[in-house]
N, C-alpha and C positions, 0 to 999 in steps of 0.2 A: 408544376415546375419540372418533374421526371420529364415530362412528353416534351416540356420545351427545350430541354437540355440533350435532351435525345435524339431532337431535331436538330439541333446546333451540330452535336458531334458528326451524325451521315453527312450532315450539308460540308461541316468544314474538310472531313476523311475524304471525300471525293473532290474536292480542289486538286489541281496538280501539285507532284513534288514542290516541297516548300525549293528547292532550287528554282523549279519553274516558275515558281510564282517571284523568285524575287529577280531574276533575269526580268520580267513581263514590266515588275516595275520601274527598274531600269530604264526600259525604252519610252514608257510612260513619264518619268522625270524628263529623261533628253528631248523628248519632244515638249513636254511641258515647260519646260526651262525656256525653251527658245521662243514659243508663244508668247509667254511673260515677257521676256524680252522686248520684242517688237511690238509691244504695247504699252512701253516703259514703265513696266510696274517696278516701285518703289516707297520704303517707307524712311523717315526720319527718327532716330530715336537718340536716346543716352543710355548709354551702354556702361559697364566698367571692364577696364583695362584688366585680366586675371592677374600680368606682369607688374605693371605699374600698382592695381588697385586703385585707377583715378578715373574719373567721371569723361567720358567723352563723347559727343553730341557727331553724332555718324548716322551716315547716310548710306544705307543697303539696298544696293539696285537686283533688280534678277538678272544672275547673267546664263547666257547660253552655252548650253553645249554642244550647239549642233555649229556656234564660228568657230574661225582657225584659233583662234584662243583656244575654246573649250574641245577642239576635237585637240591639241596640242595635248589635256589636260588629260585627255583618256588615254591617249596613247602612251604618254608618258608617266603617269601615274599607278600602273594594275600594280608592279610590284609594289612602291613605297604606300601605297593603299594597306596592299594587307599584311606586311612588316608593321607597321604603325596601329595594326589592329591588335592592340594589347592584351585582350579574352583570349586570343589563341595560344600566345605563352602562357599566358595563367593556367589555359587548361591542360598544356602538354607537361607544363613542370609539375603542379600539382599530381598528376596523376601516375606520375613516376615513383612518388612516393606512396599513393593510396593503393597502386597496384600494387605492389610491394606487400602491403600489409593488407591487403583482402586476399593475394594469393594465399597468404600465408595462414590463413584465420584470426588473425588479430581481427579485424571488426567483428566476425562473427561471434568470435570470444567474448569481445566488450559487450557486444547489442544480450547476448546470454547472461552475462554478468547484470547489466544492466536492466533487463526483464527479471532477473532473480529477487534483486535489491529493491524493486519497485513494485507497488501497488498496480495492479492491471489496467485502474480508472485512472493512474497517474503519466502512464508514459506516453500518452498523447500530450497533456501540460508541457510535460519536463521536454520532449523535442520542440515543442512550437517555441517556450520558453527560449531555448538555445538556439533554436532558429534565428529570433531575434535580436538576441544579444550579439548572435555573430557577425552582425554589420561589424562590431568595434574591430576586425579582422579584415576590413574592407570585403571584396567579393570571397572570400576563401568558405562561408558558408553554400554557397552553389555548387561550390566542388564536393565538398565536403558533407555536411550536415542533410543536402534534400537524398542523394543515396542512401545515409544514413539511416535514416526515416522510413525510405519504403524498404529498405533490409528489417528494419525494427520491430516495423508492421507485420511483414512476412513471420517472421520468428516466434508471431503469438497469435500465429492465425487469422489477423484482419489480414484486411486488402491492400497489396504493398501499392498499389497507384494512390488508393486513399492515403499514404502514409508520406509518399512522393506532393502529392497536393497538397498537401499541411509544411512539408516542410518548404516549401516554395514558396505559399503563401507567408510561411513569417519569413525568409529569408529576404522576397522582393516587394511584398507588399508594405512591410511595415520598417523597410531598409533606412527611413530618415528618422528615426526614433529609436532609445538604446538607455537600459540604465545607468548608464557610466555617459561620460563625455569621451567622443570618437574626433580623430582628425577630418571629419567631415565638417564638425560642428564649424571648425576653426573657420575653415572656408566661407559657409554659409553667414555665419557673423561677421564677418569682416568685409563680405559685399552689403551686407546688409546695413553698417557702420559708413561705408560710402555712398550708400544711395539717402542714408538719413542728414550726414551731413550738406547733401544739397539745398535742404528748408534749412538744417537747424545744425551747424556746425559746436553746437555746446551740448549734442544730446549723441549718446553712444550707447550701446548695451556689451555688455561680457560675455564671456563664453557661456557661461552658466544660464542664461536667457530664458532660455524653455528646458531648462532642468526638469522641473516638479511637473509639467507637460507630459516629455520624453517619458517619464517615470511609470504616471500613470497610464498613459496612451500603451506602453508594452506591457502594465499587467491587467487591461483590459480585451486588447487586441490577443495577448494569449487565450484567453476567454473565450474569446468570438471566434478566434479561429479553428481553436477545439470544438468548441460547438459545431459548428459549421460541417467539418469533418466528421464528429459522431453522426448528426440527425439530418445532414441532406448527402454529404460526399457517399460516404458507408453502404446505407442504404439502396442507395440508388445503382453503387456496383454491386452489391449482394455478394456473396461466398465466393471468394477466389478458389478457382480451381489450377493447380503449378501444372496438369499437363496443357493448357493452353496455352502453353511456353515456349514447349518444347523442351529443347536444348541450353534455354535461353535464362530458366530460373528457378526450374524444378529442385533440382541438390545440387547448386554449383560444387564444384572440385574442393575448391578450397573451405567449404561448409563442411564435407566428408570428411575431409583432411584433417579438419579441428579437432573431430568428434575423436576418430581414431587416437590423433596426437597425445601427449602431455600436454592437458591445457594449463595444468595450476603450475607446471615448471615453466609450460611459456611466457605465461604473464607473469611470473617472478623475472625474466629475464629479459621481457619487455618494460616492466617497471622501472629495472637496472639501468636499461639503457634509455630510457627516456630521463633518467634523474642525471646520468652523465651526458646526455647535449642538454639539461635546463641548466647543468653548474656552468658548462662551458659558455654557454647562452646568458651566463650569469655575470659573468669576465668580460663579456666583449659589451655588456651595456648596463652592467651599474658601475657608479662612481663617475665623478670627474674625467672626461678626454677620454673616458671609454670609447673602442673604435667605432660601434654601431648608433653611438649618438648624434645630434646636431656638431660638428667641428665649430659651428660660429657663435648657436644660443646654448650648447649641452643639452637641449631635449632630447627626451626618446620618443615621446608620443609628437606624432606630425608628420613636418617635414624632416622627416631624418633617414640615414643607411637601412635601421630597424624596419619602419615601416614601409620603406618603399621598396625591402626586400622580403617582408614579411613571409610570401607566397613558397618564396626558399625553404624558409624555418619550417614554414608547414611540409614542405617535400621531405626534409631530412629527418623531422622529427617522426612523419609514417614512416618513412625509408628504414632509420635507426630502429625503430620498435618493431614494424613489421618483420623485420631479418632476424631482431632476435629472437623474436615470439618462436619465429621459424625454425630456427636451430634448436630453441628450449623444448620445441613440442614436438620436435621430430619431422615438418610436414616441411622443411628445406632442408639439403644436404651440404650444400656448397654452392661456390657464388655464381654458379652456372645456374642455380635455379633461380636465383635473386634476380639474374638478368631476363632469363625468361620470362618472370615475373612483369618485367617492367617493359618488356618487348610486346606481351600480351594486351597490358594496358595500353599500350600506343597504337596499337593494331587494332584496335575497337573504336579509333577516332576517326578513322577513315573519312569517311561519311559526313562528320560532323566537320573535319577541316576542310572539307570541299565546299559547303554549306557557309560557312564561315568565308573562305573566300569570297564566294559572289556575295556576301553580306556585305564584305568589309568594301569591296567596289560601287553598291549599291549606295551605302551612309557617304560615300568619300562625293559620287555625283550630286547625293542630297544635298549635303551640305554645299558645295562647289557652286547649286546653281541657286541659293540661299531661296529656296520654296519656302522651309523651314520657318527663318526669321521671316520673312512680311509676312504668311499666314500670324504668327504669332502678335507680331507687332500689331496688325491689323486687328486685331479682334480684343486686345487688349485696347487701343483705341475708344471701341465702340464699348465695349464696358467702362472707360473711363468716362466716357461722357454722359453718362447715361445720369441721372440726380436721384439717387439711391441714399438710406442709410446708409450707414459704416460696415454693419452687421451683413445686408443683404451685397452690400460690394465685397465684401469679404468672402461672403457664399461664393458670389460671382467670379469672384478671383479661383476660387478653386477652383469651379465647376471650367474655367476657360483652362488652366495650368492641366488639369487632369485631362484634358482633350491633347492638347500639345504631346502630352506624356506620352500619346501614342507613337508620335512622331518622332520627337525628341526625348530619348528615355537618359541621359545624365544631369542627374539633380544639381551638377554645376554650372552648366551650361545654361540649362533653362534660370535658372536664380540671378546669372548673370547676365539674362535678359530679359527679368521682370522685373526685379530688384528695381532698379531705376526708375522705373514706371509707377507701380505701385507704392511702393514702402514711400516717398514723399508726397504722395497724395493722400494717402489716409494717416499722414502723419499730421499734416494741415487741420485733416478734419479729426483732429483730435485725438486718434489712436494709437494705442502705444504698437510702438516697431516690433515687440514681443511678440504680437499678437497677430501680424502678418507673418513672420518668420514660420509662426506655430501652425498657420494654414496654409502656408507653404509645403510645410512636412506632409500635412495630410493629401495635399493634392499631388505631391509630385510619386509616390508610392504602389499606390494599389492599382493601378491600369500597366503596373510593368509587369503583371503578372499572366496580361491576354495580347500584348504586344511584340510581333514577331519581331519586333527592331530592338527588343531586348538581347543582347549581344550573347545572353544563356539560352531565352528561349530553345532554342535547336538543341542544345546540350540536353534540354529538361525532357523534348523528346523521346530523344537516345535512352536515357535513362529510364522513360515509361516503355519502350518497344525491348528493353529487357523482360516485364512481365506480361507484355503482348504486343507481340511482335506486328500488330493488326491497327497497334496507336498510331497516330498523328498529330499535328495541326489541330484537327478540330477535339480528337480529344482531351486535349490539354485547356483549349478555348472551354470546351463544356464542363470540365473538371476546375476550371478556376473561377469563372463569373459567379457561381455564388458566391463566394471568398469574396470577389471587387465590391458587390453589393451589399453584402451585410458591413465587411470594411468602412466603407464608405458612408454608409446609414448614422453606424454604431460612433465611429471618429467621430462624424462630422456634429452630431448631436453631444458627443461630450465635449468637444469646443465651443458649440452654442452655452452651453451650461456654464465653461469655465467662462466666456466671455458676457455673458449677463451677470455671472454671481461673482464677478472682480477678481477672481482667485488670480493670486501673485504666478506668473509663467515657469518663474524660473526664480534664483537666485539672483 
């Protein structure tokens, strides 16, 4: 497995810049796009409406981008292309506030604190753990928690890429699965309530559906994925050495800086100020008509101010704790370093929003010349027809959903155009809608973790060419595919299990 995985990383490191490769694709789509075209490829399907939530029987042609239409569409599209590409803000705001508080030593204070309090065999569990809980956060664990990780590692002497791997893996692999119920859930059952209502308008499931599922699925997948990281990731890097860094991760500034500092005065004044925005934070969304609620149903958790600003709270609440940490421990003087702070951090995305643009130009042609949908639809097709058990289409279902996943990596998207397909067809043949939803989660998951059309991908990068500046593409591809594989093995046989032996999904 070393020698294959070893093979993987040269082969993938020497591909051109991930820029060049996604320009290459590009022209590949345009031309492909217009080929389809003029061979009138097209598929039939039922689809649901995300607005309405209703069933509707459409028909998706390929269309080109090489006629005056589709050349209209490039020309006029680059900017609203990547204003629309939503990953870019999340990374610029988030990181206004995380810079802030790593310039400062606040993370490196926490990850110290947190290696102090913790058993040596435990702080691999306790990040994979938090890794996947932080779906209920939407994406703010990519920001957040996969740094965190390979900072964590570093700090106790493993291998900070090995600690960057694990947290990525529970952060993207195991993203449709979470002990608590997340506004994802809401989504996914509620297409899944319209596509059931096409056989069986008296049969519905709740939110709760694949609770006991979810539950298990994240205290197994912590398992696996710790594993995985100790006895093949580990190994296989052997002994990090920080001068093959350089500049890059040997004793960052702000590590120094901590050391020197008052740490126990900082974190008393980081404590301070993180309890003064949770009270404030506490005003604006408990009780009745609080401002960050639903104004129409009073939720907090969903569709509401809260969470569809959540990404903020995260920026303010580093921003507030990082600054005071900073003043408390000496390692900021004034708000001229707090800006510097947050000028450094924006100054190290260079690279990554350049990459991000031609991404976001790239997904905008994909979608545009719908390759996407008839691949998918088509191949959903020919597994539907095929005269399988329930069990073995199920399998099927996966193993098709998780090939897509390369393609198309948002879990609403894709649901939104399988749902329909499947969930009334093995509801026919007897199966409860639970138990498609639930192999849904597992397939739509763990291939966003080797998929360059994951919108972080390129971020996770960045993030490894901090501990070697020599990573790539392909080291990340070779650093994850054990993770998809054992993922994959381990889920999919605990489903076989819960689906032979009846166990209830959910609530």
């Amino acid at each position: 497995m070393k020698r294959i995985l070893d093979v993987v990383e040269k082969a993938g490191n020497k591909v051109p810049h991930p820029a060049m490769i996604f320009l290459s694709l590009m022209v590949i789509v345009i031309v492909l796009s217009h080929i389809l075209h003029l061979f009138g490829a097209s598929v039939t399907q039922q689809v649901i409406d995300p607005v309405t939530d209703k069933i509707l029987t459409n028909t998706v042609a390929a269309r080109s981008l090489l006629t005056t239409e589709g050349i209209r569409f490039i020309y006029a599209s680059v900017i609203p292309n990547f204003m629309s590409f939503t990953a870019v803000g999340l990374i610029i705001v988030a990181m206004i506030g995380v810079g802030v508080a790593e310039a400062s030593g606040l993370i490196q204070a926490l990850i110290r604190k947190l290696v102090a309090v913790s058993p040596g065999w435990a702080i691999g569990y306790i990040l994979v753990f938090v890794g996947i809980v932080s779906s209920i956060a939407a994406d703010a664990g990519y920001l957040v928690l996969i740094p965190l990780a390979g900072s964590a590692f570093l700090s106790v002497g493993r291998h900070p890429l090995a600690g960057l791997a694990a947290g990525f893996a529970a952060v993207a692999a195991a993203f449709t699965v979470n002990m608590l119920i997340k506004p994802l859930d809401a989504v996914l059952t509620e297409f899944t309530n319209d596509a059931i209502h096409l056989v069986n308008p008296a049969l519905s499931i709740d939110l709760t559906a694949n609770l006991w599922f979810s539950i298990a699925s994240v205290i197994v997948l912590t398992v696996v994925i710790t594993f995985i990281t100790q006895r093949v990731i580990e190994p296989r890097l052997g002994k990090y050495n920080p001068e093959d860094a350089g500049d890059l991760a040997g004793t960052p500034d702000s590590a120094e800086a901590a050391v020197k500092g008052d740490e126990p005065r900082g974190l008393k004044f980081a404590a301070f100020a993180l309890v003064v925005v949770l009270v404030l934070l506490g005003f604006l969304t408990i009780g009745p008509g609080a401002a960050l609620r639903n104004p129409e149903t009073g939720a907090l958790i969903g569709n509401s101010p809260f969470m569809n600003g959540l990404i903020a709270v995260i920026m303010v609440v580093f921003l507030v704790a990082g600054a005071a940490y900073g003043f408390g421990a000496g390692t900021m003087k004034n708000s001229t370093d707090i800006i510097k702070a947050m000028e450094k951090a924006l100054a190290g995305l260079g690279s990554l929003i350049l990459l991000l643009f031609i991404l976001s130009q790239f997904i905008a042609y994909f979608n545009y010349s719908n390759i996407g949908t008839i691949l998918a639809v088509s191949m959903a097709d020919v597994l539907k027809s095929a005269s399988v058990p329930p069990l073995l289409l199920l399998l099927g279902f996966i193993v098709v959903v998780s090939l897509i996943d390369i393609l198309i990596s948002g879990a609403i998207a894709k649901w939104a155009l399988f749902a329909p397909i499947f969930v009334p067809l093995l509801v026919q043949l007897g199966v409860a809608p639970e138990s498609v939803l639930a192999a849904y989660r597992i397939a739509d998951s763990p291939m966003n973790v080797i998929t360059p059309l994951n919108a972080y991908f390129a971020l996770i990068v960045v993030f490894a060419q901090k501990y070697d500046p020599k990573a790539g593409v392909g080291t990340i591809v070779a650093l994850m595919i054990p993770y998809v594989i054992a993922i994959y093995a381990i889920w999919t046989l605990l489903f076989i299990a819960w689906f032979l032996l009846g166990i209830p999904w959910g609530l």
